[in-house]
mmCIF file as gemmi writes it, N, C-alpha and C atoms, coordinates in Angstrom:
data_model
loop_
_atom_site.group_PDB
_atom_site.id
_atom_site.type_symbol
_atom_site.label_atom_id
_atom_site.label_alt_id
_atom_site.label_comp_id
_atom_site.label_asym_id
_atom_site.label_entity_id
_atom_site.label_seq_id
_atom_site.pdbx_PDB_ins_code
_atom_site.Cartn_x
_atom_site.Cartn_y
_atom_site.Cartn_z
_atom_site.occupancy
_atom_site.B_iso_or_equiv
_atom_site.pdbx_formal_charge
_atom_site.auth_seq_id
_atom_site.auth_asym_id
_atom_site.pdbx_PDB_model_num
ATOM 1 N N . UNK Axp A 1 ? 5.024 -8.985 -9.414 1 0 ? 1 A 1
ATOM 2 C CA . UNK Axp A 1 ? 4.236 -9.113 -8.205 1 0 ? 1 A 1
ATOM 3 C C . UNK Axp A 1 ? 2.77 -9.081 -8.602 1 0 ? 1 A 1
ATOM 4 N N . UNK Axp A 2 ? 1.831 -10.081 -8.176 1 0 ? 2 A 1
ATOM 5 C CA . UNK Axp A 2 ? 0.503 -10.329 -8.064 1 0 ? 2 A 1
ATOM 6 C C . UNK Axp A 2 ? -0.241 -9.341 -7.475 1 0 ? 2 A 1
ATOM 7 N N . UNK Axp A 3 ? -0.786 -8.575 -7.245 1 0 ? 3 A 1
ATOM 8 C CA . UNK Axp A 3 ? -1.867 -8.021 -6.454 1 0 ? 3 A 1
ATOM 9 C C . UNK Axp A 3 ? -3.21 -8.752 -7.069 1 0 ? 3 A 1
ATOM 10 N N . UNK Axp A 4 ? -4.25 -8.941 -6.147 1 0 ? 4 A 1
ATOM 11 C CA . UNK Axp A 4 ? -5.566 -9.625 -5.837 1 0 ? 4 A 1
ATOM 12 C C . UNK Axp A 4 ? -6.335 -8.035 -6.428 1 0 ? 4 A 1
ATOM 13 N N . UNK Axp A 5 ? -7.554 -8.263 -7.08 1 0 ? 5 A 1
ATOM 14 C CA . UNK Axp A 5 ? -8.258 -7.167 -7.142 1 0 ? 5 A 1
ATOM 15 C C . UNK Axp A 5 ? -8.861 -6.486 -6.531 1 0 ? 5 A 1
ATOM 16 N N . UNK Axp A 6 ? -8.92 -7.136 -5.292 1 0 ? 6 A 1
ATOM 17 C CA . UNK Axp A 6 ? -9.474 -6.539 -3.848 1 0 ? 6 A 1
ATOM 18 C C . UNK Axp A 6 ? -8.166 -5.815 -3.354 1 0 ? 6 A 1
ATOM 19 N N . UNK Axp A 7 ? -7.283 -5.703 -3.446 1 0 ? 7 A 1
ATOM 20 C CA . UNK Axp A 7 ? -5.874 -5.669 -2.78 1 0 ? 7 A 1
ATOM 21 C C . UNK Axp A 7 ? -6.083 -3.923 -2.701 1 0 ? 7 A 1
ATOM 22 N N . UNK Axp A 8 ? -5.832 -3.052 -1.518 1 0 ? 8 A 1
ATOM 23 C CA . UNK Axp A 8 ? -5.753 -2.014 -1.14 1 0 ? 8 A 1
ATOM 24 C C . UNK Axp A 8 ? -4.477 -1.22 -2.265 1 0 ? 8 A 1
ATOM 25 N N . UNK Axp A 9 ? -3.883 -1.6 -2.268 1 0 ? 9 A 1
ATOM 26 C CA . UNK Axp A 9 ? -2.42 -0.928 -3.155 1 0 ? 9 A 1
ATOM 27 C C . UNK Axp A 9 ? -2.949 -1.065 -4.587 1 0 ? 9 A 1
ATOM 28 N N . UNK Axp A 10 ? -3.725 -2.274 -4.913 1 0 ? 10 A 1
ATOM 29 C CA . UNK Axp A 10 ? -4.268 -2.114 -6.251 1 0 ? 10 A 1
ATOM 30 C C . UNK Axp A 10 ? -5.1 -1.003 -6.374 1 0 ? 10 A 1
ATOM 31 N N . UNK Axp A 11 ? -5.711 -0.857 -5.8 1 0 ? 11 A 1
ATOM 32 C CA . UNK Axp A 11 ? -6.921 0.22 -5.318 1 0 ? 11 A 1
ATOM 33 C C . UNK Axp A 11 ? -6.279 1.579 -5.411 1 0 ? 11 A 1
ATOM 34 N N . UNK Axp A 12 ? -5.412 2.105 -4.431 1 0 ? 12 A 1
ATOM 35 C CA . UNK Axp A 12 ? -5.129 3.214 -4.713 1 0 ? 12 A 1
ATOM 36 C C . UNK Axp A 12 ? -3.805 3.385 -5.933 1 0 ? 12 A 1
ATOM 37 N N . UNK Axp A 13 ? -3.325 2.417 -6.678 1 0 ? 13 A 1
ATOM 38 C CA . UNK Axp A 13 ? -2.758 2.905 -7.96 1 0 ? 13 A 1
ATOM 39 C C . UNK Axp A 13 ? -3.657 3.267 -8.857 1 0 ? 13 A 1
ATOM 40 N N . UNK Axp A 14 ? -4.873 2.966 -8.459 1 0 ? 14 A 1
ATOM 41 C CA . UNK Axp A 14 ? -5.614 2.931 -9.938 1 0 ? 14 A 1
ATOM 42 C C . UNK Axp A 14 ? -6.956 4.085 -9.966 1 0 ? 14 A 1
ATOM 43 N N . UNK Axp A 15 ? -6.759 4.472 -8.366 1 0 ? 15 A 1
ATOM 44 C CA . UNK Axp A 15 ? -7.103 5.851 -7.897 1 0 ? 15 A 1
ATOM 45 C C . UNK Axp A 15 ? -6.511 6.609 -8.645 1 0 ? 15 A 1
ATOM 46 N N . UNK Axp A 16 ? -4.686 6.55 -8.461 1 0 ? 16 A 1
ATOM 47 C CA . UNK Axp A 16 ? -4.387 7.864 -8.454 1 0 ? 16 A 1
ATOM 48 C C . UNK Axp A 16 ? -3.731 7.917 -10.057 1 0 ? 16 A 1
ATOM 49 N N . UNK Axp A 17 ? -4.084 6.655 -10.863 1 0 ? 17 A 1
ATOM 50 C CA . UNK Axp A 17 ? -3.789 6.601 -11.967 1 0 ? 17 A 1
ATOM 51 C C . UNK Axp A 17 ? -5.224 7.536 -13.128 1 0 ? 17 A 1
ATOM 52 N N . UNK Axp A 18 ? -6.508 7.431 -12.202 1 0 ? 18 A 1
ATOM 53 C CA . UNK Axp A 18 ? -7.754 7.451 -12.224 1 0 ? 18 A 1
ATOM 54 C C . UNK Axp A 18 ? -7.512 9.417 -12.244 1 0 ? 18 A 1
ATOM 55 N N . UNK Axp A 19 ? -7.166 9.954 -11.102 1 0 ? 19 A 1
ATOM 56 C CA . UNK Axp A 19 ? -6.921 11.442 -10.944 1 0 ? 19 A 1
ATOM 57 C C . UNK Axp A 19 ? -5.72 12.163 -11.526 1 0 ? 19 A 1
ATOM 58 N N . UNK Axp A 20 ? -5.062 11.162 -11.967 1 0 ? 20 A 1
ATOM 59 C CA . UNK Axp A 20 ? -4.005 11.798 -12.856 1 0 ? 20 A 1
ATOM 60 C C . UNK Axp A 20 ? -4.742 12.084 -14.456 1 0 ? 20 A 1
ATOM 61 N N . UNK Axp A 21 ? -5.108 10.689 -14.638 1 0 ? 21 A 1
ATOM 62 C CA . UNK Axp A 21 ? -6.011 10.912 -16.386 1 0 ? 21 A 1
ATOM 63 C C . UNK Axp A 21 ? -7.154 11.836 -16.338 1 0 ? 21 A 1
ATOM 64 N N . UNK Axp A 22 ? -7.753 12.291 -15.186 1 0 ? 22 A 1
ATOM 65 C CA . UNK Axp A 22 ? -8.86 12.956 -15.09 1 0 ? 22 A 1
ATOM 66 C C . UNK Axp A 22 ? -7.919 14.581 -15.156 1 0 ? 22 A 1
ATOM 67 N N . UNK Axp A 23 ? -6.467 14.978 -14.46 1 0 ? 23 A 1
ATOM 68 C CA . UNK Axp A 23 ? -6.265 16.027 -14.323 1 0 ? 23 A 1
ATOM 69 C C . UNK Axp A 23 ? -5.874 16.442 -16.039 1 0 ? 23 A 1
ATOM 70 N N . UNK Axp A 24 ? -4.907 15.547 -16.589 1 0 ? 24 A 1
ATOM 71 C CA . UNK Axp A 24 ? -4.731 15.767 -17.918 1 0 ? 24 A 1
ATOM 72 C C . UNK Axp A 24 ? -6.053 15.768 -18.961 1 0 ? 24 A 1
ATOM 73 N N . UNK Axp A 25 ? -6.801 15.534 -18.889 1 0 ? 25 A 1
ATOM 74 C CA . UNK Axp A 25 ? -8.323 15.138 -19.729 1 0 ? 25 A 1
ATOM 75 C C . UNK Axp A 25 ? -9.059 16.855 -19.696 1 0 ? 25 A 1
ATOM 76 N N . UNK Axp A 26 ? -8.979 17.529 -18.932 1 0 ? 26 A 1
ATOM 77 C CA . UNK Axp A 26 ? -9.439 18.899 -18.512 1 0 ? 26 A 1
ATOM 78 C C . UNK Axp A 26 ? -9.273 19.734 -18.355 1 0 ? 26 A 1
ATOM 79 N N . UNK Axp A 27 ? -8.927 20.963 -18.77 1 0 ? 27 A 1
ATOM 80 C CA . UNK Axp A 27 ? -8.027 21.924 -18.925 1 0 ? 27 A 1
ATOM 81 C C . UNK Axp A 27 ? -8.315 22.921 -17.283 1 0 ? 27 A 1
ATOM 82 N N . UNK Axp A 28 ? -9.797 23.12 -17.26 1 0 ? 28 A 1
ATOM 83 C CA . UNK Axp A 28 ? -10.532 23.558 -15.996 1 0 ? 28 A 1
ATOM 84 C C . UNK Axp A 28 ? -10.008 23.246 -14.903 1 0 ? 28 A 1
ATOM 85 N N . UNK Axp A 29 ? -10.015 22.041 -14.676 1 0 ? 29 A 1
ATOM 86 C CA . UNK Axp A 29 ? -9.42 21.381 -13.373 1 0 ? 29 A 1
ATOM 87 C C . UNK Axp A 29 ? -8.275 20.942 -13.35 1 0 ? 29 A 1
ATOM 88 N N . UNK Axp A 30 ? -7.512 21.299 -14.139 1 0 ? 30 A 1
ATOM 89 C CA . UNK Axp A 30 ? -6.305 21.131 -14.206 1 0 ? 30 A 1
ATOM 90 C C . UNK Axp A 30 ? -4.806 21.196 -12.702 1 0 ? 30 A 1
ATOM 91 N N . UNK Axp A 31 ? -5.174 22.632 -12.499 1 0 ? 31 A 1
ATOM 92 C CA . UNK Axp A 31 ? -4.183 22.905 -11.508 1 0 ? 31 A 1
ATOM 93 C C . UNK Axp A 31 ? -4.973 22.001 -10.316 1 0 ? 31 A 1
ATOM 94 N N . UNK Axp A 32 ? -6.435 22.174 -9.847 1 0 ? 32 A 1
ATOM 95 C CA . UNK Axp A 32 ? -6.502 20.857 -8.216 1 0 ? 32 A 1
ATOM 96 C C . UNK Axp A 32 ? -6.055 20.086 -8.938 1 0 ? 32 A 1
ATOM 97 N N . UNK Axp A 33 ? -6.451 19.359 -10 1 0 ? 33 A 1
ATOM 98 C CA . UNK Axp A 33 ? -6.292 18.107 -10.111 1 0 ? 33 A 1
ATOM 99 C C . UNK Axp A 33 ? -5.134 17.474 -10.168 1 0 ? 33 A 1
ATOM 100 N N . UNK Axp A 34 ? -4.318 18.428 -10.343 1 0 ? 34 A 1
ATOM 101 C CA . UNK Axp A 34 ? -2.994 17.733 -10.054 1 0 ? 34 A 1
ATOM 102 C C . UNK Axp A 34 ? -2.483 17.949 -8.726 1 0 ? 34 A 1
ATOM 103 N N . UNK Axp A 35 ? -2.802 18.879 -7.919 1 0 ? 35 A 1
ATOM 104 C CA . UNK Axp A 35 ? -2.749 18.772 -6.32 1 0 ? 35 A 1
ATOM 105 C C . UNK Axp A 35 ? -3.177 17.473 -5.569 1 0 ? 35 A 1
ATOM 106 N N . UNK Axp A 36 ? -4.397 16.804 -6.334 1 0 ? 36 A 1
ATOM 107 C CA . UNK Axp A 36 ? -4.873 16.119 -6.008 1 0 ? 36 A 1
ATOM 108 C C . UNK Axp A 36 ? -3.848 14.963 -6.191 1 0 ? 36 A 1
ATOM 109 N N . UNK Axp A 37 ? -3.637 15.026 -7.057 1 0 ? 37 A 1
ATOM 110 C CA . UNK Axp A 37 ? -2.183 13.54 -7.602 1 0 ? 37 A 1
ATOM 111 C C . UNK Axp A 37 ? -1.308 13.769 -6.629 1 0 ? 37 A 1
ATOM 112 N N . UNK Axp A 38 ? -1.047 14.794 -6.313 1 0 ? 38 A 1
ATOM 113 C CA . UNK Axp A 38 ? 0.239 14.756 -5.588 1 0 ? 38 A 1
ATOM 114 C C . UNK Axp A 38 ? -0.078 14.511 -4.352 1 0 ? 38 A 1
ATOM 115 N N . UNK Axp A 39 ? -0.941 14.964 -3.744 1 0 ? 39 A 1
ATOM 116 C CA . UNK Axp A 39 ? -1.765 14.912 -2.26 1 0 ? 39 A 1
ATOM 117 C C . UNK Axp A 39 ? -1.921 12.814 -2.41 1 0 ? 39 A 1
ATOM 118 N N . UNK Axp A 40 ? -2.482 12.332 -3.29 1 0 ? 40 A 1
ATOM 119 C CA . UNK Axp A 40 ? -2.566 11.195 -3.056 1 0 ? 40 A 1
ATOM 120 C C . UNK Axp A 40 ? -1.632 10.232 -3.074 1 0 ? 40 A 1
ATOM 121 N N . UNK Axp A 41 ? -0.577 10.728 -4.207 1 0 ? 41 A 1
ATOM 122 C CA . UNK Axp A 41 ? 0.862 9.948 -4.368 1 0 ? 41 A 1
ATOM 123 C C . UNK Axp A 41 ? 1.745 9.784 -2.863 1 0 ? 41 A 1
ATOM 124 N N . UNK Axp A 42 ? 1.467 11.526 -2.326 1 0 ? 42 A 1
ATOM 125 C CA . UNK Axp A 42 ? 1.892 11.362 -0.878 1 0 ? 42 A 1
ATOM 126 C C . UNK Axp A 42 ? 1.384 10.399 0.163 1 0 ? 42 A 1
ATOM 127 N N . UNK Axp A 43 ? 0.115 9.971 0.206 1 0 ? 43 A 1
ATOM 128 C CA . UNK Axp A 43 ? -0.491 9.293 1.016 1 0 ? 43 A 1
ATOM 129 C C . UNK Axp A 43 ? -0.724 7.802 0.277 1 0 ? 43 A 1
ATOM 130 N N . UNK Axp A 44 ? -0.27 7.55 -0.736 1 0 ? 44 A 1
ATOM 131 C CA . UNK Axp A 44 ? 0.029 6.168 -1.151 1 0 ? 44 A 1
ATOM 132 C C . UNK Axp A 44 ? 1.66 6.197 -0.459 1 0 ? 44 A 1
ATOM 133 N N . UNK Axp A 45 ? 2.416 6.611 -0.24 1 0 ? 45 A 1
ATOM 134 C CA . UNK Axp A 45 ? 3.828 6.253 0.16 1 0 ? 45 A 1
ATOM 135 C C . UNK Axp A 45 ? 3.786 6.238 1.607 1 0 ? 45 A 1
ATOM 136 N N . UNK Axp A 46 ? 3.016 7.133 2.315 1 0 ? 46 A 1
ATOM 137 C CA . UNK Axp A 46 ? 2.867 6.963 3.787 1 0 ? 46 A 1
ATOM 138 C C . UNK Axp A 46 ? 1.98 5.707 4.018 1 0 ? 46 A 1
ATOM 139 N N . UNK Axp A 47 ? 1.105 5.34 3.124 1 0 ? 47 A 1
ATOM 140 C CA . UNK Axp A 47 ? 0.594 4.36 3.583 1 0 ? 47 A 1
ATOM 141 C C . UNK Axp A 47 ? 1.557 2.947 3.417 1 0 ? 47 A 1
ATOM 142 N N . UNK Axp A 48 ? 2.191 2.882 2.58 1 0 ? 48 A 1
ATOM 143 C CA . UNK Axp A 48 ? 3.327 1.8 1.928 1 0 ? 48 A 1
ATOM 144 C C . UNK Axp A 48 ? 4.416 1.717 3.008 1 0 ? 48 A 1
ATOM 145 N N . UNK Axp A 49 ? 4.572 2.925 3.291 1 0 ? 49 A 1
ATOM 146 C CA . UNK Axp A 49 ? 5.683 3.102 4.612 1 0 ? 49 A 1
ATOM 147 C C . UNK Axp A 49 ? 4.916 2.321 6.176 1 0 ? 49 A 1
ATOM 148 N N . UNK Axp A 50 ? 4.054 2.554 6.135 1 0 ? 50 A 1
ATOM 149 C CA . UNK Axp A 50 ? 3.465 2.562 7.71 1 0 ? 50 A 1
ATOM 150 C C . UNK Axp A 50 ? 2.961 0.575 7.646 1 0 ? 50 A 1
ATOM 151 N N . UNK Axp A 51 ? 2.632 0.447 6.142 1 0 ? 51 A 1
ATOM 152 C CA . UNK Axp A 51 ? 2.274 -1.314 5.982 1 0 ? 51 A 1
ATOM 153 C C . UNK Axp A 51 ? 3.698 -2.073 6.094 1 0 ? 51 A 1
ATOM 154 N N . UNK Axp A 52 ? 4.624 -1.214 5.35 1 0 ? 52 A 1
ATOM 155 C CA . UNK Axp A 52 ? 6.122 -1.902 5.757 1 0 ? 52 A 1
ATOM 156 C C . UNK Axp A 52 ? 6.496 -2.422 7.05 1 0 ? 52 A 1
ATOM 157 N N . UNK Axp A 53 ? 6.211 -1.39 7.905 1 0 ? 53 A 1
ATOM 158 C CA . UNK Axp A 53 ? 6.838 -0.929 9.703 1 0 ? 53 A 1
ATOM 159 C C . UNK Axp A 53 ? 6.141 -2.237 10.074 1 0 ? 53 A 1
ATOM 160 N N . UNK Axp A 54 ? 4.547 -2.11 9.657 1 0 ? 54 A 1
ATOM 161 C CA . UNK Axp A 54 ? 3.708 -3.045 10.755 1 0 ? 54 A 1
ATOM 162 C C . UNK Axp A 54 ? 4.276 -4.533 10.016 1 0 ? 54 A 1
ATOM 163 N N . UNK Axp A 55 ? 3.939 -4.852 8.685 1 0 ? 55 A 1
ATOM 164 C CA . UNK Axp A 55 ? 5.03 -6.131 8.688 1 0 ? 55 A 1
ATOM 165 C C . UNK Axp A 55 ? 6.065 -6.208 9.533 1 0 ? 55 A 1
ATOM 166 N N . UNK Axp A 56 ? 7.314 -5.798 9.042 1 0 ? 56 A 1
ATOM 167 C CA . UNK Axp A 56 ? 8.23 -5.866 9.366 1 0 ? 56 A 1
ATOM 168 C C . UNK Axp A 56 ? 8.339 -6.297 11.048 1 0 ? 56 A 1
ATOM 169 N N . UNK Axp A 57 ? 7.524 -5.277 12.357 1 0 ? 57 A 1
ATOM 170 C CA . UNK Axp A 57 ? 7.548 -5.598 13.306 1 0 ? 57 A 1
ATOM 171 C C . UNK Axp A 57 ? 6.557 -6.766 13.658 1 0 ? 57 A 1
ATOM 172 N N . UNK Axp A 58 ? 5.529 -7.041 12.711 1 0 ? 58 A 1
ATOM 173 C CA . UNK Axp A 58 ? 5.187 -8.418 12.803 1 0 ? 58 A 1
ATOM 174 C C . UNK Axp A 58 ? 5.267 -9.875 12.621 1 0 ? 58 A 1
ATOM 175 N N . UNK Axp A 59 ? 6.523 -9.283 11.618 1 0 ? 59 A 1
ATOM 176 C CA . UNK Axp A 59 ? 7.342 -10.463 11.229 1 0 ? 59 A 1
ATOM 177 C C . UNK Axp A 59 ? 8.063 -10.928 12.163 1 0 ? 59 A 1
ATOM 178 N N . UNK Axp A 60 ? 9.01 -9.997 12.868 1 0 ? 60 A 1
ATOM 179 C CA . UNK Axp A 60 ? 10.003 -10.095 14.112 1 0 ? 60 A 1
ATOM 180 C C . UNK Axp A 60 ? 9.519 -10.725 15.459 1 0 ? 60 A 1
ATOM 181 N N . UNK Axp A 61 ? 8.747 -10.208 15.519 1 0 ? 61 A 1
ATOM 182 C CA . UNK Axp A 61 ? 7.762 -10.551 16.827 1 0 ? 61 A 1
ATOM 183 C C . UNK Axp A 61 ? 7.376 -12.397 16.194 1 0 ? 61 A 1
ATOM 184 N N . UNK Axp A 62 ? 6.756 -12.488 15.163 1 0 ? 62 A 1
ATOM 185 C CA . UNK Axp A 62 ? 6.433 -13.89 14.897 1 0 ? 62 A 1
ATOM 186 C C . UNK Axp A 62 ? 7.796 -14.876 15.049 1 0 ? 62 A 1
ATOM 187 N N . UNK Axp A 63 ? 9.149 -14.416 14.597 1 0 ? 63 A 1
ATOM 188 C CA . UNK Axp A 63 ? 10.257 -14.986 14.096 1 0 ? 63 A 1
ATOM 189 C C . UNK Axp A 63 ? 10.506 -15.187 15.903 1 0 ? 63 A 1
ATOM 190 N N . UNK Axp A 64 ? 10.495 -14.537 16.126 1 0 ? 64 A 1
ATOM 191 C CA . UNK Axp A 64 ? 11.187 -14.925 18.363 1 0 ? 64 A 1
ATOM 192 C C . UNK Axp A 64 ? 10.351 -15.444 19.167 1 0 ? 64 A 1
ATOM 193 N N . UNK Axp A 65 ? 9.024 -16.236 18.44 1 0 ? 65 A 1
ATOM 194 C CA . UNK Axp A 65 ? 8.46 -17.194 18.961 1 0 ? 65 A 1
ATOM 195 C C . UNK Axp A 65 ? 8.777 -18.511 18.537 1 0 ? 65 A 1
ATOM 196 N N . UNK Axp A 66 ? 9.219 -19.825 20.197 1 0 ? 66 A 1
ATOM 197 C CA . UNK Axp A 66 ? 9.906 -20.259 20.137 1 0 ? 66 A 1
ATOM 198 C C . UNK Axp A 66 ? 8.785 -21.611 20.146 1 0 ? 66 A 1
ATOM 199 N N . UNK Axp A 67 ? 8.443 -22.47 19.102 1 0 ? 67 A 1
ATOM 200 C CA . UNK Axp A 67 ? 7.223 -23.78 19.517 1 0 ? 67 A 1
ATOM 201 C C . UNK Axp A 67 ? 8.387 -24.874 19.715 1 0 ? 67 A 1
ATOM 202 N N . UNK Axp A 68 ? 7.527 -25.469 20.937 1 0 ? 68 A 1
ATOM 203 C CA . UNK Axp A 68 ? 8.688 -26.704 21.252 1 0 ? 68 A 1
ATOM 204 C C . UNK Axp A 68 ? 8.175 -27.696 20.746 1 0 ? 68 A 1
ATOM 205 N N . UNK Axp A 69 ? 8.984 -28.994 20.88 1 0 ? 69 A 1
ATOM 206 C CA . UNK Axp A 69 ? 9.018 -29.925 19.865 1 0 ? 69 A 1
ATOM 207 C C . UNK Axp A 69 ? 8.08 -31.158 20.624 1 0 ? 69 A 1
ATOM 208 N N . UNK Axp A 70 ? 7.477 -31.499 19.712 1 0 ? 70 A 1
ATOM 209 C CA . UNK Axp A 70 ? 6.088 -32.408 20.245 1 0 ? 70 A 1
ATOM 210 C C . UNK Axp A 70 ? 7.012 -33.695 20.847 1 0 ? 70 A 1
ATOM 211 N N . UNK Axp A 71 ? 6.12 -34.1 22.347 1 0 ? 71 A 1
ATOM 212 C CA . UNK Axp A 71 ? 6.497 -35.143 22.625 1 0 ? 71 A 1
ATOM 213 C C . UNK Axp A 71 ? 7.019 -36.389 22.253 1 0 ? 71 A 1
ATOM 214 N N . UNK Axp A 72 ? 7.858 -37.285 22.169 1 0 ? 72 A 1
ATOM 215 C CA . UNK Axp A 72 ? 7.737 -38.605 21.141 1 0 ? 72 A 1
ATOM 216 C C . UNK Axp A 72 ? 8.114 -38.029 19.859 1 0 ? 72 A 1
ATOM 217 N N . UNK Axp A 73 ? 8.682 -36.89 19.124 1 0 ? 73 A 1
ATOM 218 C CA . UNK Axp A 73 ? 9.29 -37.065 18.32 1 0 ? 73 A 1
ATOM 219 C C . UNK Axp A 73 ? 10.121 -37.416 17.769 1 0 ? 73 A 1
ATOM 220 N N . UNK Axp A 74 ? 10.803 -37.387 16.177 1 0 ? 74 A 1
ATOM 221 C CA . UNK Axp A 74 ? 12.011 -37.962 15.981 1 0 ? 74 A 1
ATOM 222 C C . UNK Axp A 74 ? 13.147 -37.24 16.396 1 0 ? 74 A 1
């Protein structure tokens, strides 16, 4: 799968790929920083969940619209 470099999901893997190497890199900040991974891993999956739903019901909604067939066609 492609992601665009603008792409939101690219963005936060590379966040939380970003606060994971920062929690291991530091002995100090160790314990937030891995709260922090986990706090964000959680809210990368709620966000993945909630982009699913809105596809999904936007897909459906698009799919039961019915275009009729142009005048004079074959």
């Amino acid at each position: 799968m492609y992601l665009s470099p603008t792409s939101p999901l690219l963005f936060l893997a590379n966040e939380a790929r970003r606060r994971y190497a920062r929690a291991r890199a530091s002995e100090d900040l160790g314990a937030s920083a891995i709260e922090w991974v986990i706090i964000t891993g959680i809210l990368v999956a709620i966000a993945a969940a909630i982009g699913l739903v809105i596809y999904n019901l936007v897909k459906t909604e698009a799919d039961s619209i019915t275009i009729p067939d142009a005048p004079g066609g074959p």
